[in-house]
C-alpha positions as a printed NumPy array, in Angstrom:
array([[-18.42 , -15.853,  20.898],
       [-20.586, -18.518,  19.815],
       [-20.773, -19.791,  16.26 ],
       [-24.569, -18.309,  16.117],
       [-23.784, -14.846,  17.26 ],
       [-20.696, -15.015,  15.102],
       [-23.004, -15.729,  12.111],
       [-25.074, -13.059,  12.852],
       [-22.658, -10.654,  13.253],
       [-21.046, -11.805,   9.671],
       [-24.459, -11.794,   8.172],
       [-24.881,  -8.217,   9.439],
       [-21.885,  -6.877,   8.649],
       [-21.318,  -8.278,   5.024],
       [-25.418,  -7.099,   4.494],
       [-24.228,  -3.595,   5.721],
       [-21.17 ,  -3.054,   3.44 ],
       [-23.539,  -4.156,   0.543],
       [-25.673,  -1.364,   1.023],
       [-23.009,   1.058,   1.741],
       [-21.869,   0.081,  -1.804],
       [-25.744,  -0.194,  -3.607],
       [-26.311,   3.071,  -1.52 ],
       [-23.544,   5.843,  -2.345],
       [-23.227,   4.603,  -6.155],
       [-26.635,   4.333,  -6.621],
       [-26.022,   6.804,  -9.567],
       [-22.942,   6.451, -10.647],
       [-20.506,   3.44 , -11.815],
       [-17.393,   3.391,  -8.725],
       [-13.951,   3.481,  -9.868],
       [-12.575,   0.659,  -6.947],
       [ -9.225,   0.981,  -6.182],
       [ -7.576,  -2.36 ,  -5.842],
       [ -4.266,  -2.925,  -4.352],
       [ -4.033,  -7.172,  -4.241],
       [ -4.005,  -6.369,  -0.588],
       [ -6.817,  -9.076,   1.368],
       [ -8.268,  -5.539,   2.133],
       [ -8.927,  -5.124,  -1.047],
       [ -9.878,  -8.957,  -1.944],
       [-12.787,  -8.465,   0.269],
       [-13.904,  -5.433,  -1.099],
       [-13.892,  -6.265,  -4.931],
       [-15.596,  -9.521,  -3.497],
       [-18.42 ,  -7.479,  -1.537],
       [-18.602,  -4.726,  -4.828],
       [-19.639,  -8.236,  -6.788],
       [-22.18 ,  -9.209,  -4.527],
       [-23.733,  -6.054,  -4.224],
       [-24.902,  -6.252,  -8.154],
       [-24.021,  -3.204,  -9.312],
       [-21.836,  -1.864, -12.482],
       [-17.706,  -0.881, -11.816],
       [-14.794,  -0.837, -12.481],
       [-11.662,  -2.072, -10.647],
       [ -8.093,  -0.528, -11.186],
       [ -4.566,  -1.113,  -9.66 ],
       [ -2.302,   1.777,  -9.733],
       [  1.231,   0.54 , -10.479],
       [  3.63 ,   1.924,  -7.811],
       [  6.91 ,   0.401,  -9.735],
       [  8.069,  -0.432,  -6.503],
       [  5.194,  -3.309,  -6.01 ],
       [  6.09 ,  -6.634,  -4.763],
       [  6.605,  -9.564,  -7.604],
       [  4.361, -11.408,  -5.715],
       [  1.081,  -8.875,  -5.535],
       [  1.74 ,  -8.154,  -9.265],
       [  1.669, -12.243, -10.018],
       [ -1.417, -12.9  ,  -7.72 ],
       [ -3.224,  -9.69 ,  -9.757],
       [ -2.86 , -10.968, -12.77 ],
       [ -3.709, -14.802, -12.241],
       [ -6.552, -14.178, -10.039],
       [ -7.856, -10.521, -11.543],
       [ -7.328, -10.08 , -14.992],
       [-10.432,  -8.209, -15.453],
       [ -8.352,  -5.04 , -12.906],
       [ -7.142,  -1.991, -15.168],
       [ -3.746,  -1.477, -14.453],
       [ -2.955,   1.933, -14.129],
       [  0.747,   3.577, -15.154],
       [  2.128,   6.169, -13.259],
       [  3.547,   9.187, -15.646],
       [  6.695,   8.873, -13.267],
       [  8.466,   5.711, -11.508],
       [  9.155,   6.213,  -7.721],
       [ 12.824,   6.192,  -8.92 ],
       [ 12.615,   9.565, -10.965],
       [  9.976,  10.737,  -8.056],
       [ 12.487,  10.259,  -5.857],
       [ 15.592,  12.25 ,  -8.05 ],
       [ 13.352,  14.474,  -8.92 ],
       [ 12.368,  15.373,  -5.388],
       [ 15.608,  15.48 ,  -4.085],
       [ 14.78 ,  13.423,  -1.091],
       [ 12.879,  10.062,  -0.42 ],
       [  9.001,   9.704,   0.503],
       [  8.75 ,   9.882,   4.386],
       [  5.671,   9.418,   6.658],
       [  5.272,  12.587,   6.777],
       [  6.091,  14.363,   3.017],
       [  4.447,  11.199,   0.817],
       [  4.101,  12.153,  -2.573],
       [  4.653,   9.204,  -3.883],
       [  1.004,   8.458,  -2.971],
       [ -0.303,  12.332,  -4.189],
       [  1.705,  11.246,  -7.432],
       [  0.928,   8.105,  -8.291],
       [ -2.307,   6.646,  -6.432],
       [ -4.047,   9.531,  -5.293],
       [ -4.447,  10.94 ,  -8.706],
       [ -6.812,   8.31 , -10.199],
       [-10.625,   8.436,  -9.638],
       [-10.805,  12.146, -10.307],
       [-14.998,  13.274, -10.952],
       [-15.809,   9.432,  -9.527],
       [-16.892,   7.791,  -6.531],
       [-14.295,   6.008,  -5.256],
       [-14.711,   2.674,  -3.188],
       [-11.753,   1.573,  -0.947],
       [-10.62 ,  -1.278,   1.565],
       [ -9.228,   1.178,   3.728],
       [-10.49 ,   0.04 ,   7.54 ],
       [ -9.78 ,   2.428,  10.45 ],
       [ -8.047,  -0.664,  12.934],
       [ -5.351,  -0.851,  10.13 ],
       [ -3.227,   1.559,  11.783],
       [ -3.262,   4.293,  14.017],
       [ -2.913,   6.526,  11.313],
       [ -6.188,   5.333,   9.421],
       [ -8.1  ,   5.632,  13.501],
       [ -9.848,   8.57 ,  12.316],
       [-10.68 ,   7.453,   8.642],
       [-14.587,   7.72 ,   7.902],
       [-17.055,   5.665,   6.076],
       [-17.286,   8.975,   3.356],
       [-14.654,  11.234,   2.917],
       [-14.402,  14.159,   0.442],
       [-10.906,  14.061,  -1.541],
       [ -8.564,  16.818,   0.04 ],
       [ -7.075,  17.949,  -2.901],
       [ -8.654,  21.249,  -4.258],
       [ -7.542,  20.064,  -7.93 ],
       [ -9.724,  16.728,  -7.794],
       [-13.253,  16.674,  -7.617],
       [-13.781,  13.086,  -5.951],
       [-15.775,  10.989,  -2.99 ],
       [-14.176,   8.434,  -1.401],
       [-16.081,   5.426,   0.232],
       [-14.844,   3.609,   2.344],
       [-17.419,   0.377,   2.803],
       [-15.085,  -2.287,   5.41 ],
       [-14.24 ,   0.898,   7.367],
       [-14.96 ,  -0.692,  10.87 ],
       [-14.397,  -4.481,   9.855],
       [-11.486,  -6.035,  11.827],
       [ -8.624,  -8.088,  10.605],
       [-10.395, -11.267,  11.568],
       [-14.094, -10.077,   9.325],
       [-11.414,  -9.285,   6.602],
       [-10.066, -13.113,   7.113],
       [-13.415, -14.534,   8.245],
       [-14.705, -13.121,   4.871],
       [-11.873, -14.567,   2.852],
       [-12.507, -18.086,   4.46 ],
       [-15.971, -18.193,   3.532],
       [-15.662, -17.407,   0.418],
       [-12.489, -19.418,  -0.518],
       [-10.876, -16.136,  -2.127],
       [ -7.714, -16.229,  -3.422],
       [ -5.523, -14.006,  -1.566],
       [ -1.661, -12.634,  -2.138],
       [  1.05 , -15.758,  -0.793],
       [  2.813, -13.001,   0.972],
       [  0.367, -13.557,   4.128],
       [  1.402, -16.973,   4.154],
       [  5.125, -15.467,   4.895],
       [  4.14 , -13.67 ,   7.606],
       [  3.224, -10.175,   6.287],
       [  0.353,  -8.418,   7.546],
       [  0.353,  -5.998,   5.265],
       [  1.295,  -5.66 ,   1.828],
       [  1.957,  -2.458,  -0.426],
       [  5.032,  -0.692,  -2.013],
       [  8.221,  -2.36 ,  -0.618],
       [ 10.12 ,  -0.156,   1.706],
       [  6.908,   2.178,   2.492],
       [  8.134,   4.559,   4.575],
       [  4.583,   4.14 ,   6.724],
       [  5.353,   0.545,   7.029],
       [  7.219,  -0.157,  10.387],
       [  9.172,  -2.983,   9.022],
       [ 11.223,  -2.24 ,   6.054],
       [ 14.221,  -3.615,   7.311],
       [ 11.887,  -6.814,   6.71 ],
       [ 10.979,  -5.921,   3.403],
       [ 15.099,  -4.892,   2.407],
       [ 15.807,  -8.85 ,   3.683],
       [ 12.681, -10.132,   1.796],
       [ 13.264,  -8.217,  -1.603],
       [ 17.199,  -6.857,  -1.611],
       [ 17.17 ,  -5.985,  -5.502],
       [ 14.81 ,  -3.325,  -4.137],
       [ 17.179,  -2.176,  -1.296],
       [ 19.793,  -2.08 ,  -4.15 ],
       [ 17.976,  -0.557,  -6.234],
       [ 16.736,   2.076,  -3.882],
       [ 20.595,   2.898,  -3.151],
       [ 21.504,   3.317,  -7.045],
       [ 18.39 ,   6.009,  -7.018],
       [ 19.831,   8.034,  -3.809],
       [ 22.975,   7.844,  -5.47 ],
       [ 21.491,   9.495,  -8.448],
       [ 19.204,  11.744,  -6.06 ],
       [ 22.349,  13.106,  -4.226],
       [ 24.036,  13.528,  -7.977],
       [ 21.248,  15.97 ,  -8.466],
       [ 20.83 ,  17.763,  -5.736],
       [ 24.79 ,  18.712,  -6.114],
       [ 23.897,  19.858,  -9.489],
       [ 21.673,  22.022,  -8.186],
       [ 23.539,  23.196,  -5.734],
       [ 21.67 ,  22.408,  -2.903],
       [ 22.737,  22.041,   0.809],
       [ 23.319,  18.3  ,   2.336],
       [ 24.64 ,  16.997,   4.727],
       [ 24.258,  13.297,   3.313],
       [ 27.589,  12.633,   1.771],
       [ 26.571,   9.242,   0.298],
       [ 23.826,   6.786,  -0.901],
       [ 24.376,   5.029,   2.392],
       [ 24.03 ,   7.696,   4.184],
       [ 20.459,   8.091,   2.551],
       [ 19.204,   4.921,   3.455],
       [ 20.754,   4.857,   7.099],
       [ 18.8  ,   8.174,   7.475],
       [ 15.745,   6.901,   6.166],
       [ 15.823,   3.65 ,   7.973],
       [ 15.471,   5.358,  11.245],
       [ 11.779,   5.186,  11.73 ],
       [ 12.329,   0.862,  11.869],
       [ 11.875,  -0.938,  14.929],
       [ 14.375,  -3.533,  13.963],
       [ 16.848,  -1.341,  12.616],
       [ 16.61 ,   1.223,  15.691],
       [ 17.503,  -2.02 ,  17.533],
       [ 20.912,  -2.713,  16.043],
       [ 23.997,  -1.381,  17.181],
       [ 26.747,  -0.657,  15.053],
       [ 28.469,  -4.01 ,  14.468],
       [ 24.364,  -4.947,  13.265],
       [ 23.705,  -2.419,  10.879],
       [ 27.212,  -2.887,   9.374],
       [ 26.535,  -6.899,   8.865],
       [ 23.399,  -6.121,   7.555],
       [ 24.763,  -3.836,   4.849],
       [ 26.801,  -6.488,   3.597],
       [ 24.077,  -9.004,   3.77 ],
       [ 21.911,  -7.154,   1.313],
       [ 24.416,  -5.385,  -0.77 ],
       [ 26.711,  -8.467,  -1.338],
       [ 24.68 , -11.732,  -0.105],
       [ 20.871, -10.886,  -1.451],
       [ 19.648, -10.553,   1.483],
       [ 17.913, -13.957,   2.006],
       [ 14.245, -14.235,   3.071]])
């Protein structure tokens, strides 16, 4: 690509998302949901350059990297936070089980419950994962209870426009990329491929995460329900299964990596 048609397609791009934005909340102020993702950068970034009146919030997960919360608050102090009426530690007691790919309600619970009777504008982008592959530019919220319209402006940007974007623009984005990470979001997502990653990189989570299934399987005996995980170990090893790396390791690995994050911290 040449640096003129890769100006041009920029230019076009960056002009379309603008009107997306000046064109669905035309009539209304946008609640934008803003993670501290680069996703995210680029929208609040676009949303400022498009003129209009909004409002940005980040919904607290209370399992959110140190690092996301730190860049948020040095580089966006002007973002609402907003609380969740429940940590994902008392979701997850209270549940009985933890999030999975599949049965997320940590995201129904805590994120998905903002916005309601608002447009809301997001970075979500359709080549993030195969998941989002059939994500649209508008989408009306699912849940019956909420009367929302989601808008989705950087829907068919790829990761380079997100980083091409970024560049231009000197934005600041989260030093989490510079690690490595791809993506950033609650630590140990059970849609992210790579917690095993994210255990290494933030172990007082991994720890922490075992006190709560300790207290979740506490619970669930109290209740008398039926399990057939016997401890908080069990939990995790369960839970883990859906990770590349940790489907990888025999059982000498999985054992030495127990004891690196429950006894060593894990390490980087």
């Amino acid at each position: 690509m040449t640096d003129r048609t890769f100006q041009e397609k920029y230019v076009d791009k960056t002009h379309e998302a603008i009107a997306r934005i000046r064109h669905f909340c035309a009539e209304s102020t946008p609640y934008v949901a803003f993670s501290g993702g680069k996703d995210s950068v680029v929208l609040l970034e676009l949303v400022r350059m498009s003129g209009i009146e909004y409002d940005a919030h980040f919904s607290i997960t209370t399992v959110d990297p140190p690092e996301v919360l730190k860049f948020i608050r040095e580089y966006y102090p002007d973002v609402i936070w907003e609380r969740p009426e429940k940590s994902m530690w008392k979701l997850i007691i209270g549940n009985g089980m933890p999030p999975t790919r599949k049965i997320r309600y940590c995201c129904r619970l805590i994120k998905e419950v903002c916005g309601d009777g608002r447009t809301v504008l997001t970075g979500i982008r359709s080549g993030e994962s195969s998941a989002r592959g059939n994500r649209r530019m508008v989408e009306k919220c699912l849940n019956n209870d909420m009367d929302k319209l989601y808008v989705n402006p950087i829907i068919d940007w790829s990761t380079a426009d997100v980083w091409g974007f970024i560049r231009r623009h000197d934005l600041p984005y989260c030093s989490l990329y510079d690690e490595g990470f791809e993506r950033i979001g609650c630590v140990m997502c059970p849609s992210n491929r790579y917690r095993v990653r994210d255990a290494r990189r933030f172990p007082n989570f991994y720890k922490a995460y075992l006190r709560t299934f300790d207290k979740m399987l506490d619970k669930r005996r109290e209740k008398g329900l039926k399990t057939t995980w016997q401890n908080a170990q069990e939990v995790m090893d369960w839970w883990l299964q859906g990770d590349e790396k940790y489907a990888d390791l025999d059982e000498a690995g999985r054992s030495q990596l127990k004891l690196d994050l429950t006894q060593n911290g894990g390490g980087k």
